[in-house]
N, CA, C and O atoms as CSV, one atom per row, in Angstrom:
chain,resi,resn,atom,element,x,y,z
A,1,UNK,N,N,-186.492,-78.071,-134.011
A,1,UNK,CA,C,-186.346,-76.692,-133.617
A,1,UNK,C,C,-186.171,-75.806,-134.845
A,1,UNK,O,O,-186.599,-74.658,-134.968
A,2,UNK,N,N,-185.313,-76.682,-135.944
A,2,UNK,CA,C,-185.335,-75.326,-136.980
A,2,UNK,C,C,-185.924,-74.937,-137.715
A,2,UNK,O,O,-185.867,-73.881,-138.346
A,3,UNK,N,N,-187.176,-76.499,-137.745
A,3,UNK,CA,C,-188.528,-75.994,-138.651
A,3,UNK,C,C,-189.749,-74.811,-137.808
A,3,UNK,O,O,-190.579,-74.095,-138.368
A,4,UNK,N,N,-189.526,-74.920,-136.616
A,4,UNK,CA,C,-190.266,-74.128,-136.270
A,4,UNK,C,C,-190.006,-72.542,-136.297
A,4,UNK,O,O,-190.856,-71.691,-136.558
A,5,UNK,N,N,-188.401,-72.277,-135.914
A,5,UNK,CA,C,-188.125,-71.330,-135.766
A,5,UNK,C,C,-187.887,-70.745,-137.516
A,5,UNK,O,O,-187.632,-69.634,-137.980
A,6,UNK,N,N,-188.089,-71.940,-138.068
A,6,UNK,CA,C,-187.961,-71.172,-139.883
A,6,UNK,C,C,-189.256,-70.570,-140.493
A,6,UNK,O,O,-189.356,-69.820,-141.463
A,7,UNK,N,N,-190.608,-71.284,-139.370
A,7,UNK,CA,C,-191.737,-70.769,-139.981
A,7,UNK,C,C,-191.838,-69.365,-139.447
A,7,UNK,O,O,-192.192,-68.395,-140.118
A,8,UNK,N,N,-191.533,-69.347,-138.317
A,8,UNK,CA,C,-191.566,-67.891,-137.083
A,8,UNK,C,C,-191.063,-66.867,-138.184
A,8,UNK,O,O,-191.835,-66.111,-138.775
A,9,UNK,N,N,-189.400,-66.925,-138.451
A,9,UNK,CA,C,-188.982,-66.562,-139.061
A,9,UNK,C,C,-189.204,-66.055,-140.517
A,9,UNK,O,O,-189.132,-64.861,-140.809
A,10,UNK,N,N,-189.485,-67.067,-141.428
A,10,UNK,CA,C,-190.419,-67.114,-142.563
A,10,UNK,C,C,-189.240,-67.144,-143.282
A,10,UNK,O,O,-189.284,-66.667,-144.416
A,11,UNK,N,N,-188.295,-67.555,-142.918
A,11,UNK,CA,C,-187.055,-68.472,-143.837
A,11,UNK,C,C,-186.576,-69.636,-144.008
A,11,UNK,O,O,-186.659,-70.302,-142.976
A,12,UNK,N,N,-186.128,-70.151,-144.830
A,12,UNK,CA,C,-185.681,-71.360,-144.891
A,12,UNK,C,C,-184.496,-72.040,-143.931
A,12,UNK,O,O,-183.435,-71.481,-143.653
A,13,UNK,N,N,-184.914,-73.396,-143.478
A,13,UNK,CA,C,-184.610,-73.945,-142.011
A,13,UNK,C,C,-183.190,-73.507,-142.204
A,13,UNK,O,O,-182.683,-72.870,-141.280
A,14,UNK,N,N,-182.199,-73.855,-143.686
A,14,UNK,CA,C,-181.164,-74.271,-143.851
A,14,UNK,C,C,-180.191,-72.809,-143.478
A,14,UNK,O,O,-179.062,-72.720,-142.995
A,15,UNK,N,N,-180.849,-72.094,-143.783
A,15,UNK,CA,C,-180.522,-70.327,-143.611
A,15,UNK,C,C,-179.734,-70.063,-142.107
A,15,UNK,O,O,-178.776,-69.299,-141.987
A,16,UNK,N,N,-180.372,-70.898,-140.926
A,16,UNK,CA,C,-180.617,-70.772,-139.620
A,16,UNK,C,C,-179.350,-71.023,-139.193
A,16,UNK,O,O,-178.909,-70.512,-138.164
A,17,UNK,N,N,-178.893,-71.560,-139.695
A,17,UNK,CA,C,-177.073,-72.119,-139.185
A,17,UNK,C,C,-177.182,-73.331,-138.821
A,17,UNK,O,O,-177.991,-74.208,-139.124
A,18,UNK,N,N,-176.171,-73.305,-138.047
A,18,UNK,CA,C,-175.866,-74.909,-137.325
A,18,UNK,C,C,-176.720,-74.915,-136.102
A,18,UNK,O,O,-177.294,-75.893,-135.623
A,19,UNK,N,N,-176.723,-73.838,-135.717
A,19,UNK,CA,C,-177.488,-73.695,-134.188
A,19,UNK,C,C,-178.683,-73.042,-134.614
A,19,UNK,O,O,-178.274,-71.893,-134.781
A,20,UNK,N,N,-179.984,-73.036,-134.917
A,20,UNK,CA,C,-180.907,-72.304,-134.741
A,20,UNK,C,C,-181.750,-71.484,-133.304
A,20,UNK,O,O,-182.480,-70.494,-133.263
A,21,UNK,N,N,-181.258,-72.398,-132.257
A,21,UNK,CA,C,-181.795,-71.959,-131.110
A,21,UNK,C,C,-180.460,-70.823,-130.621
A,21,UNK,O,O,-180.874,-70.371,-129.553
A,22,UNK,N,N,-179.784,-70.504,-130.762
A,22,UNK,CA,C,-179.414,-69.069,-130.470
A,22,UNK,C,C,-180.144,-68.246,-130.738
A,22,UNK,O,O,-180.562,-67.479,-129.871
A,23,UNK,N,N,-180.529,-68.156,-132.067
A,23,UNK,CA,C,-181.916,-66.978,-132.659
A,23,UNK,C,C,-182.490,-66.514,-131.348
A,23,UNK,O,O,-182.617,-65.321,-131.071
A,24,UNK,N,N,-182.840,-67.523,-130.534
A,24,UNK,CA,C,-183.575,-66.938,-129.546
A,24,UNK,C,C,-182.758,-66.520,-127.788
A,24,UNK,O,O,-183.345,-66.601,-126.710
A,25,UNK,N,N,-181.699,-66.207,-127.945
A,25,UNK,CA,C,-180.676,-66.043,-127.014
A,25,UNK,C,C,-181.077,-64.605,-127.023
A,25,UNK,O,O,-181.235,-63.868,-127.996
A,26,UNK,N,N,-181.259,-64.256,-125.287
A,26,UNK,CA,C,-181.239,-62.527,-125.135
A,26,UNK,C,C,-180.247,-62.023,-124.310
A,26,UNK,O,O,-180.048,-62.373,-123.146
A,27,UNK,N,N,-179.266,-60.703,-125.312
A,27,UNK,CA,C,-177.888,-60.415,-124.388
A,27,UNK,C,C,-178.372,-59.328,-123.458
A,27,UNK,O,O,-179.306,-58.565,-123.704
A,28,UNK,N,N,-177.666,-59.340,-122.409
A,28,UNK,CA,C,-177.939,-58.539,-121.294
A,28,UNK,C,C,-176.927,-57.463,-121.421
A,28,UNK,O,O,-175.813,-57.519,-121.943
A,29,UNK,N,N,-177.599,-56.358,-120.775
A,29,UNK,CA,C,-176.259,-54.843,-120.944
A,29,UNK,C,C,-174.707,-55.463,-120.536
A,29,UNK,O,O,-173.793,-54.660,-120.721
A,30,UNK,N,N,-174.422,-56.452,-120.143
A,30,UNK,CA,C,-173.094,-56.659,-119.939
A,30,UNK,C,C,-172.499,-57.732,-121.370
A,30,UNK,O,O,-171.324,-58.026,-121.591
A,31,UNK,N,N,-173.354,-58.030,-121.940
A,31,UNK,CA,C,-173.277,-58.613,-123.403
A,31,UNK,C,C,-172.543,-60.279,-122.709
A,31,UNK,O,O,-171.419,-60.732,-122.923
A,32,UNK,N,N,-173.626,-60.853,-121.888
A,32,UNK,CA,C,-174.127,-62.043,-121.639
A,32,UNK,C,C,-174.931,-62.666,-122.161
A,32,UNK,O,O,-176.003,-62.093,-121.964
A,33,UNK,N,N,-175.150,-64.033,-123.064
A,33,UNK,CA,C,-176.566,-64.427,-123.728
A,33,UNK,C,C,-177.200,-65.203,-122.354
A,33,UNK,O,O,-176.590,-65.921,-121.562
A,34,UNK,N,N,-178.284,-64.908,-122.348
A,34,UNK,CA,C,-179.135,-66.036,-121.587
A,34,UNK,C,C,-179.827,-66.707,-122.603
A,34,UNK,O,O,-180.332,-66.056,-123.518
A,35,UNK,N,N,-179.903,-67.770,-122.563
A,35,UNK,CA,C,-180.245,-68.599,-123.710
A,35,UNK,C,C,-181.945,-69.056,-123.082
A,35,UNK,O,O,-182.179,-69.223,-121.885
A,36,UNK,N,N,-182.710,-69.158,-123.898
A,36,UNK,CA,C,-183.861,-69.813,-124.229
A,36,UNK,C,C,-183.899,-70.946,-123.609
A,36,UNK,O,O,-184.419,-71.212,-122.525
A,37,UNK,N,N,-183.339,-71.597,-124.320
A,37,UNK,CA,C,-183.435,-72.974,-123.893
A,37,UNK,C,C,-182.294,-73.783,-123.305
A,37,UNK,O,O,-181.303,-73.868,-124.030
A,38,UNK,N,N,-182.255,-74.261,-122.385
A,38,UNK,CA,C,-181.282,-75.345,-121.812
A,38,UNK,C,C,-181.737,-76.592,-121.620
A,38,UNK,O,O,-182.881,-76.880,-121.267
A,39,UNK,N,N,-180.699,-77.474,-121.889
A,39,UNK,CA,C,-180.327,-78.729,-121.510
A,39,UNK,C,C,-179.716,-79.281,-120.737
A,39,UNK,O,O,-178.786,-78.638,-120.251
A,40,UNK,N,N,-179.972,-81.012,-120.148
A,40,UNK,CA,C,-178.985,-81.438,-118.729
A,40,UNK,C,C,-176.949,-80.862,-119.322
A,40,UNK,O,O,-176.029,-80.526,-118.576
A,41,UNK,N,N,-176.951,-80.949,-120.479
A,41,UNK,CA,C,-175.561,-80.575,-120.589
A,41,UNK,C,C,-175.048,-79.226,-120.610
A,41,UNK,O,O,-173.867,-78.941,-120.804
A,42,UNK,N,N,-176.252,-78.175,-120.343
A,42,UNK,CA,C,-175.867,-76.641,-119.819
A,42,UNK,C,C,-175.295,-76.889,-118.292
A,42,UNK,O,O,-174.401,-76.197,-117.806
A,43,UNK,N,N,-175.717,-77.601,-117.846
A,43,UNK,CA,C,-176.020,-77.833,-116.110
A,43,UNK,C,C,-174.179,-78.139,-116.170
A,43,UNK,O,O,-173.346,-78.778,-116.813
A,44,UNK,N,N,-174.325,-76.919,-114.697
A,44,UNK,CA,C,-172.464,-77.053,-114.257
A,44,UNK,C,C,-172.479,-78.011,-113.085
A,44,UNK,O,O,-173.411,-78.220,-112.309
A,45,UNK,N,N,-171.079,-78.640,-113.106
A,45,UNK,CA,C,-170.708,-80.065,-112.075
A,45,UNK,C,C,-171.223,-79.330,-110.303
A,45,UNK,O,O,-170.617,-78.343,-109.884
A,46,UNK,N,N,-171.947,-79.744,-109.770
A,46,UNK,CA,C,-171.793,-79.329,-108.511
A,46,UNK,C,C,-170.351,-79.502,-107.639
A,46,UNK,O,O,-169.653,-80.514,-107.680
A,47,UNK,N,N,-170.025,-78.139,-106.740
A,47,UNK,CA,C,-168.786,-78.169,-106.462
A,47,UNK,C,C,-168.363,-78.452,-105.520
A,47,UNK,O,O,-168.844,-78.027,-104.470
A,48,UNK,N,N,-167.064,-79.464,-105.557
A,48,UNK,CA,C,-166.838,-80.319,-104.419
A,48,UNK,C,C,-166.799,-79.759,-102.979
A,48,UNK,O,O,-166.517,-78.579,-102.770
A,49,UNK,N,N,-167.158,-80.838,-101.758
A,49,UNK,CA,C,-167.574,-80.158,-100.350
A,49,UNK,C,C,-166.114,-79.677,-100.153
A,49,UNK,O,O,-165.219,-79.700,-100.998
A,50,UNK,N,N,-166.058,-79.299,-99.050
A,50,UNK,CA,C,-165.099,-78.854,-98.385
A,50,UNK,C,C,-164.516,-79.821,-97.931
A,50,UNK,O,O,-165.012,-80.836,-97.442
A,51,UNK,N,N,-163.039,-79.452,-98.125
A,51,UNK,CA,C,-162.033,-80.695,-97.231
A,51,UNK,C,C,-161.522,-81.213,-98.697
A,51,UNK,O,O,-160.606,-82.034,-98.631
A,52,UNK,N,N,-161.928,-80.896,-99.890
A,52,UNK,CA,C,-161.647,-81.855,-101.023
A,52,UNK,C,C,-160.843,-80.945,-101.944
A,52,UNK,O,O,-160.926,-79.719,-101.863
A,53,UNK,N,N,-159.989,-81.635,-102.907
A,53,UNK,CA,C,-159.734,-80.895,-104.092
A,53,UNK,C,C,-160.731,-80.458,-104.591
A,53,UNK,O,O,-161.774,-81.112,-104.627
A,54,UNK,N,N,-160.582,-78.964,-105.198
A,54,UNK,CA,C,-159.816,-78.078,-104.910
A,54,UNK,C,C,-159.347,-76.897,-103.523
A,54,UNK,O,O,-158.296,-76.260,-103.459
A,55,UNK,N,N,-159.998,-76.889,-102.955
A,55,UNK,CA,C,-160.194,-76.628,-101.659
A,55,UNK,C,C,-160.683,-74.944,-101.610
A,55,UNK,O,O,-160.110,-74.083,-100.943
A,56,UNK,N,N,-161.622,-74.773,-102.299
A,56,UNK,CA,C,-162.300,-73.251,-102.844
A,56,UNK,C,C,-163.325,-72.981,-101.989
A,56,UNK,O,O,-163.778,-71.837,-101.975
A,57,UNK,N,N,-164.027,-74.283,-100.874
A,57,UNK,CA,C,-164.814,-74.273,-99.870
A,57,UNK,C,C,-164.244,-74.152,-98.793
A,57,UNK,O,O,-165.101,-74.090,-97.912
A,58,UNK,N,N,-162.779,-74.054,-98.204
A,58,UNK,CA,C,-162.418,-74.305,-97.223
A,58,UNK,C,C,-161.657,-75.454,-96.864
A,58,UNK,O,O,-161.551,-76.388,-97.658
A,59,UNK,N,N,-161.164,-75.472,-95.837
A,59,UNK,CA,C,-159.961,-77.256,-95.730
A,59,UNK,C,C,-160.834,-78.209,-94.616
A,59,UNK,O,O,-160.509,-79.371,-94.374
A,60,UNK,N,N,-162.197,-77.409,-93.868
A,60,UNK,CA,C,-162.337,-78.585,-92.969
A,60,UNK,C,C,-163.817,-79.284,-93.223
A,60,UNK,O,O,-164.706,-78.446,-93.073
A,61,UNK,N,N,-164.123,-80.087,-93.435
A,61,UNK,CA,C,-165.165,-80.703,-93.914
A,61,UNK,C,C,-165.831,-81.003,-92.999
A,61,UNK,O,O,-166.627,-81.897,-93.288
A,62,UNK,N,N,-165.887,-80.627,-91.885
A,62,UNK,CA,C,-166.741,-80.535,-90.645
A,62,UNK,C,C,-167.770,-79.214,-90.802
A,62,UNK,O,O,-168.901,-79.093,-90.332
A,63,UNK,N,N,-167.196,-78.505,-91.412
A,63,UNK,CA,C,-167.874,-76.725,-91.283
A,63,UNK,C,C,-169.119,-76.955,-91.989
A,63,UNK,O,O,-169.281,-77.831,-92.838
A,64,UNK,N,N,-170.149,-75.974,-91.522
A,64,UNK,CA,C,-171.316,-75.865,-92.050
A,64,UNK,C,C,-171.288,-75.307,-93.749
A,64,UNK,O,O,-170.905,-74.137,-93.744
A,65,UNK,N,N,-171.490,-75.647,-94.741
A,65,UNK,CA,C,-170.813,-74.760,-95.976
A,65,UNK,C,C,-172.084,-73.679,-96.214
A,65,UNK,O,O,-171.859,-72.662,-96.870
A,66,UNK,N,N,-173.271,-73.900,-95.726
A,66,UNK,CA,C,-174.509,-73.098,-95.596
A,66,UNK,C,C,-173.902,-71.534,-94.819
A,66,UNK,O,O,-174.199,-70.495,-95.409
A,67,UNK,N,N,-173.151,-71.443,-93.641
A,67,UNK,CA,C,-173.070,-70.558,-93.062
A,67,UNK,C,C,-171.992,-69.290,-93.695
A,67,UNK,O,O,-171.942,-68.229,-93.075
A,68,UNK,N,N,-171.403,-69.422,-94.575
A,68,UNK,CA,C,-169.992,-68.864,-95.428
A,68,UNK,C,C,-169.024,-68.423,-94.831
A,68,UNK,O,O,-169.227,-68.858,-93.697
A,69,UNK,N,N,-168.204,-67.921,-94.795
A,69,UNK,CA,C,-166.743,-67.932,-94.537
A,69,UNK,C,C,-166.791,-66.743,-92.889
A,69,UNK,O,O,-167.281,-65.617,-92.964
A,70,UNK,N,N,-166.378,-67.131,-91.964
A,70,UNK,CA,C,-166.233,-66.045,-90.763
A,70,UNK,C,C,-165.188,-65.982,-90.817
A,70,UNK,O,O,-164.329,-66.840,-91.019
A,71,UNK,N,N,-165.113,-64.296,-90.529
A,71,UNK,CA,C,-164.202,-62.904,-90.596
A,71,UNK,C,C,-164.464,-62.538,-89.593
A,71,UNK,O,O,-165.661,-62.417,-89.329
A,72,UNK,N,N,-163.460,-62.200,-88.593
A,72,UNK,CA,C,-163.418,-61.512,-87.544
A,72,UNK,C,C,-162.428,-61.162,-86.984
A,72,UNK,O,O,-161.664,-62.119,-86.852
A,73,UNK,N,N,-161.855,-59.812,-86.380
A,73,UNK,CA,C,-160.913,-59.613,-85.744
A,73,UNK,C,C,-160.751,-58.906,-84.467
A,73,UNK,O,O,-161.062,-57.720,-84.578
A,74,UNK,N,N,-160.417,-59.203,-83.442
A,74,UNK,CA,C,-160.268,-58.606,-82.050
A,74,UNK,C,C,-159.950,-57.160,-82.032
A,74,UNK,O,O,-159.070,-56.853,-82.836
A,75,UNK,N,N,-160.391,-56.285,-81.392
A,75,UNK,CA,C,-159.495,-54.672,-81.207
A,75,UNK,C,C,-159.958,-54.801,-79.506
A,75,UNK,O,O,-160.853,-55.309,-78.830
A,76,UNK,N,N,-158.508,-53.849,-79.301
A,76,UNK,CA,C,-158.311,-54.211,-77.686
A,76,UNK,C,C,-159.217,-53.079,-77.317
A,76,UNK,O,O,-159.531,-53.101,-76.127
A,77,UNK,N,N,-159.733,-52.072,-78.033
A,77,UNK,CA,C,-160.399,-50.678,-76.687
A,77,UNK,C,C,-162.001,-51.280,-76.783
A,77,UNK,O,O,-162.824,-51.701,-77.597
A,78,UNK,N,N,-161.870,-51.084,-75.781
A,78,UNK,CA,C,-163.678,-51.362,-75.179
A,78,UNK,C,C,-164.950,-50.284,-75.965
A,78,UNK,O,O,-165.990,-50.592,-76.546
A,79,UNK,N,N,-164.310,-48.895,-75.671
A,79,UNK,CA,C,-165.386,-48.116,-76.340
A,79,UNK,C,C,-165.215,-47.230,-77.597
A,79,UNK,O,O,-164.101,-46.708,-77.566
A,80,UNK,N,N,-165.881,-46.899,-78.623
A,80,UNK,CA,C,-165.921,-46.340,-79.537
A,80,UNK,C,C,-165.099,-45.045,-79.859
A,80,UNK,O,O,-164.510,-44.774,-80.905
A,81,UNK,N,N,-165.201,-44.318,-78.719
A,81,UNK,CA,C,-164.555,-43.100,-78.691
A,81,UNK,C,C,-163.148,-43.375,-78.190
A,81,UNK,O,O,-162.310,-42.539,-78.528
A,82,UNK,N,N,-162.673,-44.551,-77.331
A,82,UNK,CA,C,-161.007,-44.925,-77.389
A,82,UNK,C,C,-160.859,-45.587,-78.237
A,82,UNK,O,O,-159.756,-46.078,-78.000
A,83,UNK,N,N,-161.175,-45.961,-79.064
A,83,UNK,CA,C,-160.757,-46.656,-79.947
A,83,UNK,C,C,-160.422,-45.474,-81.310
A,83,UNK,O,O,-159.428,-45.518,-82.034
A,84,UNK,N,N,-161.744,-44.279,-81.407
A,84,UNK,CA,C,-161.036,-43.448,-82.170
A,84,UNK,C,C,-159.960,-42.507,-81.588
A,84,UNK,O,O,-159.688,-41.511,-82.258
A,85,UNK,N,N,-159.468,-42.659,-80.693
A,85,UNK,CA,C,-158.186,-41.412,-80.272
A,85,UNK,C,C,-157.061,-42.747,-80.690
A,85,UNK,O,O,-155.990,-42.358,-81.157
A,86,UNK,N,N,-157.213,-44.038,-80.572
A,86,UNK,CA,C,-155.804,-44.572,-81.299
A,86,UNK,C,C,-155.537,-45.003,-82.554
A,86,UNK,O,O,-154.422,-45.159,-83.052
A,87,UNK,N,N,-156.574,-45.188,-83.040
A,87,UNK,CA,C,-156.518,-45.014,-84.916
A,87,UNK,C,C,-155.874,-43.795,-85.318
A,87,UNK,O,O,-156.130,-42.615,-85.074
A,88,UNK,N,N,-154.839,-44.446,-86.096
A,88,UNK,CA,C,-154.385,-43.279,-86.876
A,88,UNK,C,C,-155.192,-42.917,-88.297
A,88,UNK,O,O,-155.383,-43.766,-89.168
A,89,UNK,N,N,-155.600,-41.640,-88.390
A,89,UNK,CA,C,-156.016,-40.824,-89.791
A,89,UNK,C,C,-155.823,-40.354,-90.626
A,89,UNK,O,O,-156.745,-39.924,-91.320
C-alpha cells in the first residue's frame, strides 16, 4: 500500500507514516473519517439476541427483534374533540 500510494503521491514511501492508508480517509461535516479501505478487523461483534447479556435488545428472547420496540398507551375518551376538553394546556 505505501509503494503505491508513494508513487500517487510522488513521495517517498517512508514519508507516509506508519499508516499510509489514512491518506485516503474522507472526513464528513461532522469530522468522521470514513476510511477507504476496510478489513475483517474493522467489522463490529454482532450484538447479542435478546434475553442475553447485556440486555440492550430487550429481556424476552421470544420477541421478534426485526419488529423494534412497541410503545403504546391507552387514553380513556373515545373521540378527538373529548379528549381535547380534558387535556390540560
Amino acid at each position: 500500500m505505501a509503494e503505491v500510494l508513494a508513487k500517487s503521491t510522488r513521495r517517498p514511501a517512508d514519508e507516509l507514516g506508519a499508516e499510509p492508508e489514512r491518506l485516503l480517509d474522507t472526513p464528513t461535516y461532522e469530522g468522521f473519517a470514513i476510511r477507504a479501505l476496510y478489513t475483517a478487523l474493522d467489522a463490529l461483534p454482532e450484538r447479542p439476541l435478546p434475553g442475553e447479556f447485556p440486555y440492550v435488545r430487550g429481556a424476552d428472547a421470544h420477541r421478534d427483534v426485526n419488529v423494534g420496540w412497541k410503545v403504546a398507551e391507552a387514553f380513556p375518551a373515545m373521540a378527538p374533540t373529548t379528549m381535547r376538553r380534558c387535556w390540560p394546556r
